[in-house]
PDB file of N, CA, C, O and CB in Angstrom:
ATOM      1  N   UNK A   1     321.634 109.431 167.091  1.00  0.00           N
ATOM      2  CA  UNK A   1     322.659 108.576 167.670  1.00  0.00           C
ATOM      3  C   UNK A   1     323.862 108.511 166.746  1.00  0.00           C
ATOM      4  O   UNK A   1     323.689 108.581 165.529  1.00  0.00           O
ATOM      5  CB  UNK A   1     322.108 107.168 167.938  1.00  0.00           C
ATOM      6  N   UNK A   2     325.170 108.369 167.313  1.00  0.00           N
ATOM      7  CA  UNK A   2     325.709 108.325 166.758  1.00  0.00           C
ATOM      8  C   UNK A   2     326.853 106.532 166.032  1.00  0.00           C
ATOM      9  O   UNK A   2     327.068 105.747 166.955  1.00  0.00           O
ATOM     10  CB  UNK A   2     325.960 109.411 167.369  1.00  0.00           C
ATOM     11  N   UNK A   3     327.172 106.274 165.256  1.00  0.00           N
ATOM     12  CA  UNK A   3     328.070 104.977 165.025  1.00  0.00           C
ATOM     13  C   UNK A   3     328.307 104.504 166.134  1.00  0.00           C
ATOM     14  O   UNK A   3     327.544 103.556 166.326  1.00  0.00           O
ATOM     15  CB  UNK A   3     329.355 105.109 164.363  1.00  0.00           C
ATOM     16  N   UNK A   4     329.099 104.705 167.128  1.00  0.00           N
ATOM     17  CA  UNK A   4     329.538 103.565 167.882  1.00  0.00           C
ATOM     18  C   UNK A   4     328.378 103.816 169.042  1.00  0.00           C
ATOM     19  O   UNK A   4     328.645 103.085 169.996  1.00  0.00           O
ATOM     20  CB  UNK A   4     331.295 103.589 168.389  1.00  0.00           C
ATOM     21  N   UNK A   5     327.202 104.585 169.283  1.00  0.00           N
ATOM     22  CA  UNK A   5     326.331 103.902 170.039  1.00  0.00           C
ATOM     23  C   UNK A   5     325.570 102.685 169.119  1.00  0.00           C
ATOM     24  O   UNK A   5     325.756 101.572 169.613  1.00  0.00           O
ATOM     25  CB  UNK A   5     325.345 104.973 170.649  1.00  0.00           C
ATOM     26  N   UNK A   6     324.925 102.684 168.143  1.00  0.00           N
ATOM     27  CA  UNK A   6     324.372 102.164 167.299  1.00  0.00           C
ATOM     28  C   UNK A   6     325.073 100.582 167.185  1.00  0.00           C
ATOM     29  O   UNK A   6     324.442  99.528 167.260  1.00  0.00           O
ATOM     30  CB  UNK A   6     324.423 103.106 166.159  1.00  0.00           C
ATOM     31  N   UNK A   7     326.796 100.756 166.951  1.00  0.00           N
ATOM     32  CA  UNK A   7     327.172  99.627 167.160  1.00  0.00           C
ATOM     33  C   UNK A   7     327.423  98.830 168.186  1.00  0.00           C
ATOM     34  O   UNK A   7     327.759  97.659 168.009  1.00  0.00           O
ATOM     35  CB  UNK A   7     327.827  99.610 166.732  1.00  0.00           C
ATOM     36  N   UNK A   8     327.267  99.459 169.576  1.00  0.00           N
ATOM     37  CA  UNK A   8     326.788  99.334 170.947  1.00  0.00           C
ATOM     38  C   UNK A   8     325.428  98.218 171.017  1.00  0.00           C
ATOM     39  O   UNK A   8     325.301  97.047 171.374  1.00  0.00           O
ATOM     40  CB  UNK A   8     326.366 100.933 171.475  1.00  0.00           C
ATOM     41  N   UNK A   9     324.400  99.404 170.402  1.00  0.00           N
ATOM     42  CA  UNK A   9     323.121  98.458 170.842  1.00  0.00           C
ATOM     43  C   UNK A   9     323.034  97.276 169.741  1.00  0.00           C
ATOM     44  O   UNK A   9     322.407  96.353 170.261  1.00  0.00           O
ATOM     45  CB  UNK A   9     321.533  99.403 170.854  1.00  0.00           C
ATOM     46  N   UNK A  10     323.364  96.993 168.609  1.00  0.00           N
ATOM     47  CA  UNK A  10     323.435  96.116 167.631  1.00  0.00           C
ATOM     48  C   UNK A  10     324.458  94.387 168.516  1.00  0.00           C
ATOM     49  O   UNK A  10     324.358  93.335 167.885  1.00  0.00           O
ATOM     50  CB  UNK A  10     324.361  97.173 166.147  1.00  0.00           C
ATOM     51  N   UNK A  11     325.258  94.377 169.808  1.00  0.00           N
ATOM     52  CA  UNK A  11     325.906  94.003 169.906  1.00  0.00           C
ATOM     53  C   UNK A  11     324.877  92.508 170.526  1.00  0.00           C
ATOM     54  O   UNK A  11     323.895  92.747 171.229  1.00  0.00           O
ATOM     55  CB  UNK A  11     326.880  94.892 170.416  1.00  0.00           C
ATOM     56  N   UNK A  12     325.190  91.250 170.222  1.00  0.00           N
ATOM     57  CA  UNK A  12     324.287  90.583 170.970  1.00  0.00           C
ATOM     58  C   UNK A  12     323.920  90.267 172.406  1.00  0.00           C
ATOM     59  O   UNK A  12     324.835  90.720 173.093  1.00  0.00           O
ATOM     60  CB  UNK A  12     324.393  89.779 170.594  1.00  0.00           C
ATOM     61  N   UNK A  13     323.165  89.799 173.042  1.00  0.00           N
ATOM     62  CA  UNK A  13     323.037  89.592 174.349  1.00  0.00           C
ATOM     63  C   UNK A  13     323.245  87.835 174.972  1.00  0.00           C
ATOM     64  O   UNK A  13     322.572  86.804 174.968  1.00  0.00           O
ATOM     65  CB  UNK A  13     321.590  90.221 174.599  1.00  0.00           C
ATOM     66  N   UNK A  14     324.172  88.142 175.312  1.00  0.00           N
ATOM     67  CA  UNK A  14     324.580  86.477 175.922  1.00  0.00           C
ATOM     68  C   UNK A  14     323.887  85.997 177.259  1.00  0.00           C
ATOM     69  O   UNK A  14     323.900  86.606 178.329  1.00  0.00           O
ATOM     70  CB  UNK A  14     326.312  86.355 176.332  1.00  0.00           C
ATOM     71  N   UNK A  15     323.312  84.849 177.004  1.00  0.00           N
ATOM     72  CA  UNK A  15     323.209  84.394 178.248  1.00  0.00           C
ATOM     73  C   UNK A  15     324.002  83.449 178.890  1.00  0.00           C
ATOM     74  O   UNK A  15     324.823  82.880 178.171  1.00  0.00           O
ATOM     75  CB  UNK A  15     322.208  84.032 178.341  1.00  0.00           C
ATOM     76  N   UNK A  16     323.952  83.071 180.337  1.00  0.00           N
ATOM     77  CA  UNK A  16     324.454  82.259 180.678  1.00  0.00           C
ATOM     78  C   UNK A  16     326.333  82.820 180.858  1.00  0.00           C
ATOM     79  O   UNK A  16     327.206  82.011 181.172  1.00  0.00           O
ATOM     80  CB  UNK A  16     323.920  81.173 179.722  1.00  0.00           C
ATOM     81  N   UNK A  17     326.576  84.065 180.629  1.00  0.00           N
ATOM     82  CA  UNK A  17     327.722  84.400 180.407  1.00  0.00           C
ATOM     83  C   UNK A  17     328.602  84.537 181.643  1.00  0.00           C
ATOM     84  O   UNK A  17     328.338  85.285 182.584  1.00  0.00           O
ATOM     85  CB  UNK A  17     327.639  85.456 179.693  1.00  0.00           C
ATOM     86  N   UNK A  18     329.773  83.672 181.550  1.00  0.00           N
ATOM     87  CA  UNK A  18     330.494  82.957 182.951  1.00  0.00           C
ATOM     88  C   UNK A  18     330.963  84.940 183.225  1.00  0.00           C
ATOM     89  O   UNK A  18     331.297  85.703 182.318  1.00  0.00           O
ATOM     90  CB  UNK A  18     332.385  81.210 182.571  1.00  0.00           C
ATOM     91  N   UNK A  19     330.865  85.205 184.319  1.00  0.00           N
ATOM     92  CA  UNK A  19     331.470  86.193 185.039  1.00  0.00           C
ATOM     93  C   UNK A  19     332.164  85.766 186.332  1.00  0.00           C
ATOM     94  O   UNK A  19     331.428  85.340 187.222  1.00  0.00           O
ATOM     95  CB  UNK A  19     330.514  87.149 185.300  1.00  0.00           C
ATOM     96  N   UNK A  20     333.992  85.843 186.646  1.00  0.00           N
ATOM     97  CA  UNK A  20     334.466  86.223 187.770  1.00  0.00           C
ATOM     98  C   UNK A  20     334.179  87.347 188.844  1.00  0.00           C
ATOM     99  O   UNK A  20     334.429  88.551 188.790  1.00  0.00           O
ATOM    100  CB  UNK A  20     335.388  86.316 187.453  1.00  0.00           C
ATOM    101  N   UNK A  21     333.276  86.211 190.343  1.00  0.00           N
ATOM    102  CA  UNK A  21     333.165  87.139 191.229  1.00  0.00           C
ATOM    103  C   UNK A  21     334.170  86.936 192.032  1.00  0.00           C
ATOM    104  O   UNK A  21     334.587  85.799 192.253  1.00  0.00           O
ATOM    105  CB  UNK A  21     332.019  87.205 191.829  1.00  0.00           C
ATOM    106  N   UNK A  22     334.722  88.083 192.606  1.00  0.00           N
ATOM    107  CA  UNK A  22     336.084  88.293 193.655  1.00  0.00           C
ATOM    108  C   UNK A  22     335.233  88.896 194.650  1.00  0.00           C
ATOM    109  O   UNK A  22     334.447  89.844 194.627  1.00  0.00           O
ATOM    110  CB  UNK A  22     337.564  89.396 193.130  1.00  0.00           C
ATOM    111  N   UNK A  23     335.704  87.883 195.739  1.00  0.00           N
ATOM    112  CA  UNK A  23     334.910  88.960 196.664  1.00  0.00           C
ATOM    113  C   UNK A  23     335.636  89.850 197.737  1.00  0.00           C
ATOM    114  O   UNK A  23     335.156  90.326 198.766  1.00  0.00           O
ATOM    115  CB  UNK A  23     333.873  88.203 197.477  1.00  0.00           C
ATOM    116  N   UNK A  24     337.168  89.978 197.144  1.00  0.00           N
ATOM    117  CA  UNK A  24     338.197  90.601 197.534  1.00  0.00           C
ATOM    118  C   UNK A  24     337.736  91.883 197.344  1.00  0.00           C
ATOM    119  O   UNK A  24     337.567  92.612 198.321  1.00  0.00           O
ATOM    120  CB  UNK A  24     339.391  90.252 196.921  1.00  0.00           C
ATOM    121  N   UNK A  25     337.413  92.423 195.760  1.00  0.00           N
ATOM    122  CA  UNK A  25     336.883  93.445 195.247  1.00  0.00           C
ATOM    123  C   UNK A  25     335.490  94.154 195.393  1.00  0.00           C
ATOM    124  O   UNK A  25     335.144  95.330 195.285  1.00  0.00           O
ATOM    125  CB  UNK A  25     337.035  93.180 194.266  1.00  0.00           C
ATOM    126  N   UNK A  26     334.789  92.928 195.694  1.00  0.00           N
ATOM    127  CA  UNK A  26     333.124  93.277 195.824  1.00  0.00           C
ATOM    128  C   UNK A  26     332.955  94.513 196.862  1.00  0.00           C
ATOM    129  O   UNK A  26     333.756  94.995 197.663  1.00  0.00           O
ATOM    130  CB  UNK A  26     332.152  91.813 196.500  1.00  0.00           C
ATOM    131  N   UNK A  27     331.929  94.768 196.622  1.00  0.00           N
ATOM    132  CA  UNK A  27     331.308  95.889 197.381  1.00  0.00           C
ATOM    133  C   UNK A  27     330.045  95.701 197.678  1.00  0.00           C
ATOM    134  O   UNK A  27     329.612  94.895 196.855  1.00  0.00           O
ATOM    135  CB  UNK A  27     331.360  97.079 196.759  1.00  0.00           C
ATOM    136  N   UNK A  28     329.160  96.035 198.467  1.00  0.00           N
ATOM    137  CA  UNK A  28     327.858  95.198 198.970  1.00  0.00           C
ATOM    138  C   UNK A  28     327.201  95.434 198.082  1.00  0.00           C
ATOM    139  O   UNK A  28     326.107  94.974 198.408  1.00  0.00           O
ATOM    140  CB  UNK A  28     327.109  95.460 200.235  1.00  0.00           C
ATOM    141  N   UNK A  29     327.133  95.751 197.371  1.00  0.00           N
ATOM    142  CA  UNK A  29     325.969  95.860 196.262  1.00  0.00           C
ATOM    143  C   UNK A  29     326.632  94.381 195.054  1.00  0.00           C
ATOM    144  O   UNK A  29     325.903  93.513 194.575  1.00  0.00           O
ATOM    145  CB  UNK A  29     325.981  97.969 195.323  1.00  0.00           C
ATOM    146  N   UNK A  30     327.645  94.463 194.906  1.00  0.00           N
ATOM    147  CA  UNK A  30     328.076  93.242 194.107  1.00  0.00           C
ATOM    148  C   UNK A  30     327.381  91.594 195.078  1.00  0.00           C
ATOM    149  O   UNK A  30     326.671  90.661 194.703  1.00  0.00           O
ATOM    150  CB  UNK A  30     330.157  93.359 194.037  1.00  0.00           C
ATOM    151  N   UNK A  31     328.065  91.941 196.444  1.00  0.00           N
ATOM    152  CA  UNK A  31     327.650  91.030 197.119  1.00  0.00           C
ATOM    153  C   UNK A  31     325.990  90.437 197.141  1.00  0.00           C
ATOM    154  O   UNK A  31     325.583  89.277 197.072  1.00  0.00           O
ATOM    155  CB  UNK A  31     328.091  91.482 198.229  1.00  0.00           C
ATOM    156  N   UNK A  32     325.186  91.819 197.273  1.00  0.00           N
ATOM    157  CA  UNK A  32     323.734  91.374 196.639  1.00  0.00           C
ATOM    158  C   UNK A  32     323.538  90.800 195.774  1.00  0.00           C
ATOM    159  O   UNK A  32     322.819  89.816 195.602  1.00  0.00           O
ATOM    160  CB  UNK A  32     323.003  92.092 196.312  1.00  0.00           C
ATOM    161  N   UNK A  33     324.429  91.594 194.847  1.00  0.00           N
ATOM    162  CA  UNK A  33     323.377  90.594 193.156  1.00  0.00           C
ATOM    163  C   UNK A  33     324.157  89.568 193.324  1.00  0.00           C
ATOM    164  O   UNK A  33     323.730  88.575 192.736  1.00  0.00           O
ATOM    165  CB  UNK A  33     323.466  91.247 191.022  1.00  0.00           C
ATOM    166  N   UNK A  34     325.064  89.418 193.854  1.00  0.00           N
ATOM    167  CA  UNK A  34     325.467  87.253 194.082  1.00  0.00           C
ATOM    168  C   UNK A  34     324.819  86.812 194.577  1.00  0.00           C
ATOM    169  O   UNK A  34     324.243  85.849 194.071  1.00  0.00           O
ATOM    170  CB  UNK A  34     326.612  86.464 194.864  1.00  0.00           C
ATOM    171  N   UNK A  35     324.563  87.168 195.652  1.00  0.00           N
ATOM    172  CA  UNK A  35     323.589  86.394 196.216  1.00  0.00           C
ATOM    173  C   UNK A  35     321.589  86.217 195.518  1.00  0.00           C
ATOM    174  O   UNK A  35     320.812  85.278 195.689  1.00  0.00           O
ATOM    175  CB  UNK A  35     323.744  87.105 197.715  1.00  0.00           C
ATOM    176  N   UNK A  36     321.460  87.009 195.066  1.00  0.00           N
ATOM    177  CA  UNK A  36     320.416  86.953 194.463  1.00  0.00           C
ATOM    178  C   UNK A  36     320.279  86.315 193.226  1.00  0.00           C
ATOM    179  O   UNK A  36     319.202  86.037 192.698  1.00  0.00           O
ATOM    180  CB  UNK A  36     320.080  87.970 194.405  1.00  0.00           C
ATOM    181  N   UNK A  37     321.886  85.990 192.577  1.00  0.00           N
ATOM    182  CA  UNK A  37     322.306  85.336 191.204  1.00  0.00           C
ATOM    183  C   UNK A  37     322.015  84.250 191.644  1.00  0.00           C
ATOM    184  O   UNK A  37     321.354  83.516 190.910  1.00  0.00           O
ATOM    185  CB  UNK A  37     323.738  85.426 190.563  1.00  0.00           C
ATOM    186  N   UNK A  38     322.570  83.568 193.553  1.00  0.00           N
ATOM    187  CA  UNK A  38     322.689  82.613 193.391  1.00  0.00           C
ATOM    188  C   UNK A  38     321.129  81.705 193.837  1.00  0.00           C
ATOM    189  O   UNK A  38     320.884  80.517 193.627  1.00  0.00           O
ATOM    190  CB  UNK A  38     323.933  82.445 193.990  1.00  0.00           C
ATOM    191  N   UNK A  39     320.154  82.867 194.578  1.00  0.00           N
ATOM    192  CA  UNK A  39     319.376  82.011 194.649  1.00  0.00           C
ATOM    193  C   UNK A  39     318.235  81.922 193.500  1.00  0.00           C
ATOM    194  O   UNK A  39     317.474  80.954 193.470  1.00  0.00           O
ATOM    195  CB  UNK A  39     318.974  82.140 195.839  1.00  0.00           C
ATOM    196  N   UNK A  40     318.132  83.200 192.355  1.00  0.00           N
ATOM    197  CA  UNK A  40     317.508  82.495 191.006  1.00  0.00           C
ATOM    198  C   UNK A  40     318.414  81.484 190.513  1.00  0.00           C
ATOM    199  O   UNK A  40     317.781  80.945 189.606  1.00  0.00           O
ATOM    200  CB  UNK A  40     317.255  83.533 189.766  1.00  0.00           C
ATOM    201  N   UNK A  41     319.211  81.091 190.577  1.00  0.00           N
ATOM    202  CA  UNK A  41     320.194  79.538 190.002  1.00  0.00           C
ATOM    203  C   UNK A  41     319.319  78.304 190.893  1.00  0.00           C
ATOM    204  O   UNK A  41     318.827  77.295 190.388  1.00  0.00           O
ATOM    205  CB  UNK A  41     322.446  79.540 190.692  1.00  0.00           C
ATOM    206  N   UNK A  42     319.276  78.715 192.440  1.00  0.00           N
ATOM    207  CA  UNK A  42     318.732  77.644 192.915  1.00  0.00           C
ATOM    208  C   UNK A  42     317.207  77.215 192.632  1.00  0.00           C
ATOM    209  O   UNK A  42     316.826  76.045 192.655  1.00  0.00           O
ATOM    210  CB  UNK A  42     318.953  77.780 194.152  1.00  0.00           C
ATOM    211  N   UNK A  43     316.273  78.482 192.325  1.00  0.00           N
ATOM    212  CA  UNK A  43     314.733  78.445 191.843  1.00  0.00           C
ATOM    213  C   UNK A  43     315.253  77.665 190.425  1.00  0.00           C
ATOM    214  O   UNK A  43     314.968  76.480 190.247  1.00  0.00           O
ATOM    215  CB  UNK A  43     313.765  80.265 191.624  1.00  0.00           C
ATOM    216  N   UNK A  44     315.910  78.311 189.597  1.00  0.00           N
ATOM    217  CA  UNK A  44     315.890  77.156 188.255  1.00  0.00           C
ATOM    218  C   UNK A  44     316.142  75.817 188.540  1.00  0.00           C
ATOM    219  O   UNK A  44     315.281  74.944 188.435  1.00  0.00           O
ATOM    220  CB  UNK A  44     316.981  77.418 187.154  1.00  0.00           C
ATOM    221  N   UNK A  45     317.247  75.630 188.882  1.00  0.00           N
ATOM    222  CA  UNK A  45     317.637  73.986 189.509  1.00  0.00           C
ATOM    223  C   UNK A  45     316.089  73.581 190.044  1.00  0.00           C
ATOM    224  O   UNK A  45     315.494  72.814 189.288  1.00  0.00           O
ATOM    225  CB  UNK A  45     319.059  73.958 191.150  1.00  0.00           C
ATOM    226  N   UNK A  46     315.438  73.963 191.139  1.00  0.00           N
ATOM    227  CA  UNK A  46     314.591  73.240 191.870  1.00  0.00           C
ATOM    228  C   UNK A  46     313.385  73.075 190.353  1.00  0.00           C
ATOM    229  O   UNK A  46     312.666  72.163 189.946  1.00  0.00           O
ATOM    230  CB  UNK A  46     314.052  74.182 193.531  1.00  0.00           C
ATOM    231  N   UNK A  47     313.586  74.039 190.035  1.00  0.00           N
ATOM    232  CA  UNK A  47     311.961  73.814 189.092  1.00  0.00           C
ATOM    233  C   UNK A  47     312.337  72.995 187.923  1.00  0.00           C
ATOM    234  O   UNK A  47     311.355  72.352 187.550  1.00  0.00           O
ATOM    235  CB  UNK A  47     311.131  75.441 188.363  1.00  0.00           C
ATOM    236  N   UNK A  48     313.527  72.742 187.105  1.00  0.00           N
ATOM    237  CA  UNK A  48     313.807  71.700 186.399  1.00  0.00           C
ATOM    238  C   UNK A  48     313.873  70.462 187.244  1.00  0.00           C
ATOM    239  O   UNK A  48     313.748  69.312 186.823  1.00  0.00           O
ATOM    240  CB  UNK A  48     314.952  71.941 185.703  1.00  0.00           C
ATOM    241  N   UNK A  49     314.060  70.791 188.349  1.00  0.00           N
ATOM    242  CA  UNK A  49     313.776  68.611 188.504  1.00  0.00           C
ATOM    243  C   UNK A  49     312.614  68.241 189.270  1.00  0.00           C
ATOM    244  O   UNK A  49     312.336  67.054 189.437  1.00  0.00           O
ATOM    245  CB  UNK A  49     315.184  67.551 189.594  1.00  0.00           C
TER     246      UNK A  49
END
């Protein structure tokens, strides 16, 4: 491998990390994983309370 893959995978992994969805831009596959973002959001919500 070379340096900047290495400094690639070294990079940390965020969670919770705010992403802008447009759904001007989306394409059905974006549109899926929203919707699937949004209903693991709703399984967490329900199982914390």
């Amino acid at each position: 491998m070379n340096a900047k893959n290495n400094a690639q995978n070294e990079l940390p992994i965020a969670k919770n990390e705010d992403v802008e969805f447009s759904s001007e831009l989306a394409d059905a596959e974006d549109m899926e994983a929203n919707r699937r973002a949004e209903a693991a959001d709703s399984r967490q919500e329900k199982d914390r309370g």
